[in-house]
N, C-alpha and C positions, 0 to 999 in steps of 0.2 A: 747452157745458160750460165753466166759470167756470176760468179758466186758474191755475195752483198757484205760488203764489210760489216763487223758484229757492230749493234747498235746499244749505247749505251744504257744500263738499267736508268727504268724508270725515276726521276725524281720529284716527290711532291713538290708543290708550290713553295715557295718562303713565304712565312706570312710576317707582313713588318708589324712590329709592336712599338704601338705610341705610348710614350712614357709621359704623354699630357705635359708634351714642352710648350713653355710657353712663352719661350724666346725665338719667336720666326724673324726678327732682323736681324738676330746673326747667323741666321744661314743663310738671307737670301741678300744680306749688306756686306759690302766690301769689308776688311778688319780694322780698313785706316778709318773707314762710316763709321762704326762701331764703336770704335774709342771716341769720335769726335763728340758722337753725342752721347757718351756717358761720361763725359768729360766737363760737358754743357750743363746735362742733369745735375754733376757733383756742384758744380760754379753758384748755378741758380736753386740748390735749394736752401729753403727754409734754414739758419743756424740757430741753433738751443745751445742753452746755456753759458750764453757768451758771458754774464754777468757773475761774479762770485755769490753775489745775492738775491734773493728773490725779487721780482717786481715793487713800487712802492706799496707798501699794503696794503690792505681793505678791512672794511670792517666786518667780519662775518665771523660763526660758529661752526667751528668745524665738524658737522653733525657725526660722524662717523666715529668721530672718538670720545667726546665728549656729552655730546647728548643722550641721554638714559630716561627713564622712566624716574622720576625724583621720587627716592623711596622717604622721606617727610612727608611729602603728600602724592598720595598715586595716583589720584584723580587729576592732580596738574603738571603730565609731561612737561620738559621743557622742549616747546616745540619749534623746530627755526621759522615755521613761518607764521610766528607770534610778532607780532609788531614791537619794531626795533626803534627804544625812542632815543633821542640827542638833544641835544639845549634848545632846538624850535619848540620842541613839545611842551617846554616849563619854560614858562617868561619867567620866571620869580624863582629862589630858592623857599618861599613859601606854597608854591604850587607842586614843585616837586616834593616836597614834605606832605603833601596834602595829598598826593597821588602813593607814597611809600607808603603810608603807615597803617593803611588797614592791609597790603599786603606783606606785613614785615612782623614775628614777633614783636608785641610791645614792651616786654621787658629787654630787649636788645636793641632795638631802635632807642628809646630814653637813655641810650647810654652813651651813645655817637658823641662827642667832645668833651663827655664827662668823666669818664673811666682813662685809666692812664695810657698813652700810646693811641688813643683814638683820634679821628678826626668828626669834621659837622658835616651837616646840611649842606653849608652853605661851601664845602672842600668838594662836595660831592658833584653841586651845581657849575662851581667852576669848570673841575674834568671836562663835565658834559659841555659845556662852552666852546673849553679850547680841544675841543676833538679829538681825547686823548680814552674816551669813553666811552660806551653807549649802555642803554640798558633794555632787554628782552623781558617783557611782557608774560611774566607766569607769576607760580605762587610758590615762594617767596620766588622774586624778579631775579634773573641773571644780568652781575656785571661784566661786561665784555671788553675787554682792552688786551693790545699788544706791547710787550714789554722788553727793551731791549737792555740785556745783561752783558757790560763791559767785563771780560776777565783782564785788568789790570797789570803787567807782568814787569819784573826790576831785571836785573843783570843777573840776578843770583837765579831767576825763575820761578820766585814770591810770587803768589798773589795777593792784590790789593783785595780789602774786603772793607766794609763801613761795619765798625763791632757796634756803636750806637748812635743815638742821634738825640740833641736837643731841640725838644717843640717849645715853642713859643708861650705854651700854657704852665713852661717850666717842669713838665714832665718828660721820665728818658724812657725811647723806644729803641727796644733790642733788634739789632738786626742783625748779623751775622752772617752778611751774603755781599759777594762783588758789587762794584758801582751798577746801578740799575736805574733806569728812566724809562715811562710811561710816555709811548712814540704818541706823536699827534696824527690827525685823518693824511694820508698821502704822504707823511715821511719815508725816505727808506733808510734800511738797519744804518748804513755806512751816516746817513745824517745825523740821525737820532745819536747813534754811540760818541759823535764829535762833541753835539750840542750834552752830552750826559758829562762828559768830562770838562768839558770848558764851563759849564754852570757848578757843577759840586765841588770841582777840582782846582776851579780856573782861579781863588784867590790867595793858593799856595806857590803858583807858576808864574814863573818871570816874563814870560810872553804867552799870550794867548793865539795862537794862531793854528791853522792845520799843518803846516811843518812837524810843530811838537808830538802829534799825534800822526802813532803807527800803526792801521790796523791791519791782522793778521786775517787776509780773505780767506785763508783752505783750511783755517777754525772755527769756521757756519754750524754752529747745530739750533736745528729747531723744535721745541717742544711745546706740551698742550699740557696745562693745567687744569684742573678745577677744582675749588676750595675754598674754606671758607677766608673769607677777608678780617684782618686783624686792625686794618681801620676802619671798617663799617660791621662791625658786630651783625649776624643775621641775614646779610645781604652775600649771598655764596657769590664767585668770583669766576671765568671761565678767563686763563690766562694764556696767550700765546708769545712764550719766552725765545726772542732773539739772541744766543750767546755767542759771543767773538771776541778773542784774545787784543790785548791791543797794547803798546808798548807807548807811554809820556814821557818824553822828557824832562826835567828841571824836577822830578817828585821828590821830598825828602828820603831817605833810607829810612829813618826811624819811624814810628807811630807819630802821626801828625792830626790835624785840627782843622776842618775850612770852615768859612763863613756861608751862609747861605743867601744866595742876594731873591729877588723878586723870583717869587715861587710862581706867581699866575697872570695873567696879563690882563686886567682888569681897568676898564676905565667909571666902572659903576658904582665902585666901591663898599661893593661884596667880598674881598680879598680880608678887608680889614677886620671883617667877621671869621674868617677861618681859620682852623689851627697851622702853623704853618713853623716849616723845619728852620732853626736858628741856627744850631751846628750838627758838624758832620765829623766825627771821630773814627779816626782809620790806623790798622794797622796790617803788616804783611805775615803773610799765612804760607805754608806750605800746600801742596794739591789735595794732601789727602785729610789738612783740616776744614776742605769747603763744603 
């Protein structure tokens, strides 16, 4: 018998292990397929953040950082979905006076255009008009407005700052903070900070126009306030501050003076009743006086 060649030891099975891929077009697609359509994928998707800035605003409370339990009164969360009123709600600056004041201390409310630095009624009515405001439905009521802060900048790398201001009732309101303007419904940061320099700025500049003004986009910061308001005595405030560095041309070097022209845009002539800003006193600060 013809002797059998040795047969080799046994070997188990291989068992394949799936690593739960879960790319089967590129095993079972050409490499030139594969690029083609991840090539297509990168083309047609979605881009974020094309914009230095956020979308035009909106009006809303940003509950997650701002809304708490209102320890004044525990029993009146401020809740966001407390009805959000605007100038439909008050035809009148007598209606909206009539809606505040059983929910405002009374000895803070009687104070609104009487005490120094303060504003009225009728400052308050406008805001809500020109949709630069709204007001949330609690006790006491949340004001809600978005604010955009121009940081100001010279050659030297000053900032501009507003140290006070003359009201119209002849009294001076301390300020001690960059140019700042209260956006209206739908502006965004870039319009508001133009419109903030060409109304407070614009009667010390030889030309008005957006040439003069440089703003600095990869200066974005945005923050959440809340606090009490020093033109409305008792009426706390929920503030979404816009800041962005921004370079004018034709500004004096020295401490200077603007005029203030038409603060509200009124055809009703409720304007004429409010207290309203005469001049703007300014001078240049270093970073670390802001």
């Amino acid at each position: 018998m013809p002797l059998q060649p040795p047969q080799p030891p046994h070997q188990p099975p291989k068992l394949h292990h799936h690593h739960n891929n879960h790319h089967p077009t590129s095993q079972n697609l050409p490499d030139f397929l594969v690029t083609t359509i991840s090539l297509l994928l990168f083309i047609t998707a979605p881009k974020h953040h094309l914009s230095p800035f956020p979308p035009p605003h909106r009006r809303f409370i940003p509950t997650a950082i701002t809304m708490s339990q209102n320890p004044r009164n525990p029993k009146n969360p401020r809740n966001p979905n407390n009805p959000n009123f605007n100038s439909s709600s008050f035809p009148t600056p007598q209606s909206l006076s009539n809606w505040l004041k059983p929910r405002l201390p009374s000895d803070s409310f009687s104070t609104w255009g009487i005490s120094p630095g303060t504003k009225n009624i009728h400052n308050l009515w406008l805001e809500l008009v020109d949709g630069e405001t709204s007001l949330i439905d609690s006790i006491p009521p949340l004001r809600n407005l978005e604010v955009v802060c121009v940081r100001v900048r010279n050659a030297n790398n000053l900032i501009l700052i507003e140290n006070h201001q003359e009201l119209s009732d002849g009294s001076i309101r301390k300020r001690g903070r960059p140019l700042s303007e209260k956006m209206k419904s739908g502006e965004d940061v870039e319009s508001s900070a133009k419109r903030a320099v060409f109304e407070e700025l614009g009667s010390v500049l030889n030309e008005v126009n957006d040439e003069n003004v440089k703003i600095l986009f990869d200066s974005y910061e945005r923050k959440v306030e809340e606090r009490s308001s020093v033109s409305y005595p008792g009426l706390p405030a929920c503030y979404v501050l816009h800041y962005v560095d921004a370079f004018v041309e034709g500004l004096p070097e020295a401490e200077f003076v603007t005029e203030e022209g038409d603060e509200y845009d009124d055809d009703r002539g409720v304007a004429s009743e409010a207290v309203k800003v005469k001049r703007h006193f300014w001078k240049w600060v270093s970073d670390d006086s802001v």
